[in-house]
C-alpha positions in Angstrom: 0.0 0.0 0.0 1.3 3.8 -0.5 1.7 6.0 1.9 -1.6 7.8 2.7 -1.0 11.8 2.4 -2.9 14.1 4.5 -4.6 16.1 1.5 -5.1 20.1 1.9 -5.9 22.4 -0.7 -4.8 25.9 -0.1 -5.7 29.3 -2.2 -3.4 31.1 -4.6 -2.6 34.1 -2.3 -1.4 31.6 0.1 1.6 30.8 -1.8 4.7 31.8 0.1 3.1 31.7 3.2 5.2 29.8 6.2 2.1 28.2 7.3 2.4 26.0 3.7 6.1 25.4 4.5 5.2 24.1 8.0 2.4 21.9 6.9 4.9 20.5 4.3 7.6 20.0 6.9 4.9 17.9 9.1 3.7 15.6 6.0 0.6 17.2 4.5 0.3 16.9 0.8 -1.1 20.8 -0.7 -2.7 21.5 -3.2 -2.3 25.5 -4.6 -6.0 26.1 -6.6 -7.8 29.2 -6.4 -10.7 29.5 -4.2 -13.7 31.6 -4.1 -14.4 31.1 -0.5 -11.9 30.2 2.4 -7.8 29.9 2.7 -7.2 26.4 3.0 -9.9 23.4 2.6 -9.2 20.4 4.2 -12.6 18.4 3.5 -15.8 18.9 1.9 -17.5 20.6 5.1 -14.4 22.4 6.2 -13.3 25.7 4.9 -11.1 27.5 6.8 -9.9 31.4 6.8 -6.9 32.7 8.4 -6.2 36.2 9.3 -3.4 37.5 10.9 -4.5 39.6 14.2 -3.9 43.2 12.3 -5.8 42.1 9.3 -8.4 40.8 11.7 -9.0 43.9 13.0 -8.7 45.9 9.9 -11.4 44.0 7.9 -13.8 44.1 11.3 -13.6 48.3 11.1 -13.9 48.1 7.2 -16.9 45.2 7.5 -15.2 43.2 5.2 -15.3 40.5 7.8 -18.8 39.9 7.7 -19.4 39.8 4.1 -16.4 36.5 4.1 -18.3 35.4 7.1 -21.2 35.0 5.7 -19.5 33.5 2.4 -17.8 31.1 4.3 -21.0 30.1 6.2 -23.3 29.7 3.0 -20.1 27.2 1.0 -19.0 25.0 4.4 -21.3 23.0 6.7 -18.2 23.7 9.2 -16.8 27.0 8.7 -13.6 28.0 10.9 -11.5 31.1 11.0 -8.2 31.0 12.3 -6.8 34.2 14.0 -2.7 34.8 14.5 -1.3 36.3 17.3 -2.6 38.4 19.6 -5.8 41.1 18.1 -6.3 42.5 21.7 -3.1 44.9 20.5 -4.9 46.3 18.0 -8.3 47.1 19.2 -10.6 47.3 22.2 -11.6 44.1 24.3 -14.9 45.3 23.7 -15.1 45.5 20.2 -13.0 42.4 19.7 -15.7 40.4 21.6 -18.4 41.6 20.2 -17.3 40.7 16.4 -16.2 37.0 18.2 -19.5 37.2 19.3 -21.3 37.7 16.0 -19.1 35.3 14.3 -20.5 32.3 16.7 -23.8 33.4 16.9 -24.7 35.1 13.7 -22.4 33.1 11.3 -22.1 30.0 13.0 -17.9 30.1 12.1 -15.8 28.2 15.1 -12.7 30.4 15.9 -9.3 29.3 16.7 -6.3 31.1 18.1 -3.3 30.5 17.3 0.5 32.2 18.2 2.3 31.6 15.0 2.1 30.2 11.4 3.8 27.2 13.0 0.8 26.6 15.3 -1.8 27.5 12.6 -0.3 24.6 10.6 -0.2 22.0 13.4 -4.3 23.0 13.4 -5.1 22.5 10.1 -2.9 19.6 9.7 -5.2 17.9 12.6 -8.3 18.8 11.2 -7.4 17.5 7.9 -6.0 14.6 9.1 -9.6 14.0 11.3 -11.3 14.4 8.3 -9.1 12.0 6.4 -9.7 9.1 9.1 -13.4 10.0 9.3 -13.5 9.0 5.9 -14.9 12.7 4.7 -13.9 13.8 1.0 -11.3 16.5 -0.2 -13.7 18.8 -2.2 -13.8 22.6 -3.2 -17.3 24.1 -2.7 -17.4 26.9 -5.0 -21.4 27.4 -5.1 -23.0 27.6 -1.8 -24.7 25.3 -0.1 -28.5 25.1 -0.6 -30.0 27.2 2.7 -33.1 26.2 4.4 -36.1 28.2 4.3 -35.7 29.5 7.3 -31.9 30.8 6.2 -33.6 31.7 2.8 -36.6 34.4 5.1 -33.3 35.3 7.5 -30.9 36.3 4.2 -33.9 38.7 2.9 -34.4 40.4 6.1 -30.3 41.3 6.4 -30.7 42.2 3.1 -32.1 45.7 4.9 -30.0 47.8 5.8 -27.7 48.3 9.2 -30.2 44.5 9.9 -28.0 41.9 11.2 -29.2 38.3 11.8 -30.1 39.0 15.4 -32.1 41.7 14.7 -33.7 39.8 11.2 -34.8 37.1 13.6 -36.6 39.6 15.9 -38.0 41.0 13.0 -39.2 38.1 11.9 -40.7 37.0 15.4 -42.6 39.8 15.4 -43.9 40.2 11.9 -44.3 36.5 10.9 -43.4 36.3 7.4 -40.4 38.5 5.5 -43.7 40.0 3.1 -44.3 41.5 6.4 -41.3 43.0 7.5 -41.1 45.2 4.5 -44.5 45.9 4.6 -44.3 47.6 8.0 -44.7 51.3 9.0 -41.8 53.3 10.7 -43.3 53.4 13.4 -44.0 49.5 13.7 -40.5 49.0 12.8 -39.0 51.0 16.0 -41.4 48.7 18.3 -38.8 46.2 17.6 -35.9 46.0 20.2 -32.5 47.6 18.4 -34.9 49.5 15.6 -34.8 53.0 16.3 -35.1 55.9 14.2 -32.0 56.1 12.3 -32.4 52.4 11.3 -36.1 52.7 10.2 -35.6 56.0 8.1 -32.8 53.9 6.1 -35.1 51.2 5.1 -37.5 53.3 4.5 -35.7 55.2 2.2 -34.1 51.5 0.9 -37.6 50.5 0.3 -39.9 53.3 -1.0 -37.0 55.2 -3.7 -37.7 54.4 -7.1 -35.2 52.3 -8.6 -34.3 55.2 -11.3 -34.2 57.3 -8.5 -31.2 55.2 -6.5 -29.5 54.8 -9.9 -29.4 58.5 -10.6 -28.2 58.9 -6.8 -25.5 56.5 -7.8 -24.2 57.9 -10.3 -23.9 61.4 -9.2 -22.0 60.3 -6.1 -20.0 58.9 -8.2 -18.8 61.8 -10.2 -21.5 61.3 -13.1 -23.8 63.4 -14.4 -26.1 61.6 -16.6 
């Protein structure tokens, strides 16, 4: 019998990276593809993005986090992010938590920290080698997994603006159905816990302006005129 490889696939912009020469140095066969969704890949469930603590930090402030969150969470069954070195030296405890927070709860993404590349290798080397033995496939999941209906009525609702999935469920408890969400006053809309005015003016607006209207908006913001 040949020697059975521990299999990882790793994205393009990974290349160079000293996490791939320590996964190398352990044993782990890569394999350098480019990936619409997650860093590494180590089974058909798991995709996994790493973040250095100063990106970390830099793509929560910018919100670029939550938009590969959410990526991440819609493509794996078993989304992880792992974060290097220490992110409480860049920003607030408070802040740091709450995204952490979010991440769990809102994304359902496990996260992992690590010191070093060295130690985010010896990770991902163990959960592709679980994987391996648990007898779960090496597969890129470019397209999305199919959401349930409930995720279907929750990805409407934070489809309105400054609406995050907390606040989509309470809409959704309250309302019923997502027809009835954007059917609802201002005024209804602030009844709900973390609605207030700000909030419900913006999907007002979102919801009411003529489509021609937004696009001229668009445009002139960005430096056009017709």
């Amino acid at each position: 019998m040949g020697r059975n490889f521990v299999r990882i696939i790793a994205d393009v912009h990974e290349e160079g990276s000293p996490v791939l020469f320590f996964l190398e140095r352990i044993g782990a066969k890569i394999e350098i593809k480019h990936l619409d969704v997650a860093d590494y890949v180590v089974s058909e469930r798991i995709g996994i993005e790493r973040k250095s603590a100063q990106d970390y930090v830099n793509s929560m402030f910018s919100l670029r986090l939550f938009d590969q969150a959410k990526r991440l969470s819609e493509a794996y069954e078993k989304p992880i992010l792992i974060v290097e070195g220490n992110v409480f030296d860049y920003a607030k405890k408070k802040a740091i938590l709450g995204s952490f927070s979010s991440l769990v709860l809102d994304y359902n993404i496990a996260v992992f920290h690590t010191a070093d590349s060295e130690e985010t290798a010896e990770l991902i080397y163990l959960l592709a080698k679980r994987e391996r033995e648990s007898g779960i496939k090496l597969k890129i999941r470019s397209k999305p997994r199919m959401l349930t209906l409930r995720e279907k009525q929750l990805f409407l609702v934070t489809g309105l603006p400054n609406i995050n999935v907390k606040l989509a469920e309470r809409l959704l408890h309250r309302f019923g159905t997502p027809r009835k969400v954007f059917m609802a006053s201002r005024r209804e809309l602030e009844k709900v816990s973390g609605i207030g005015e700000k909030i419900s003016r913006e999907i007002e607006r979102v919801l009411d302006t003529l489509y021609v209207e937004a696009k001229k908006m668009d445009r002139y913001r960005n430096g056009k005129l017709f």
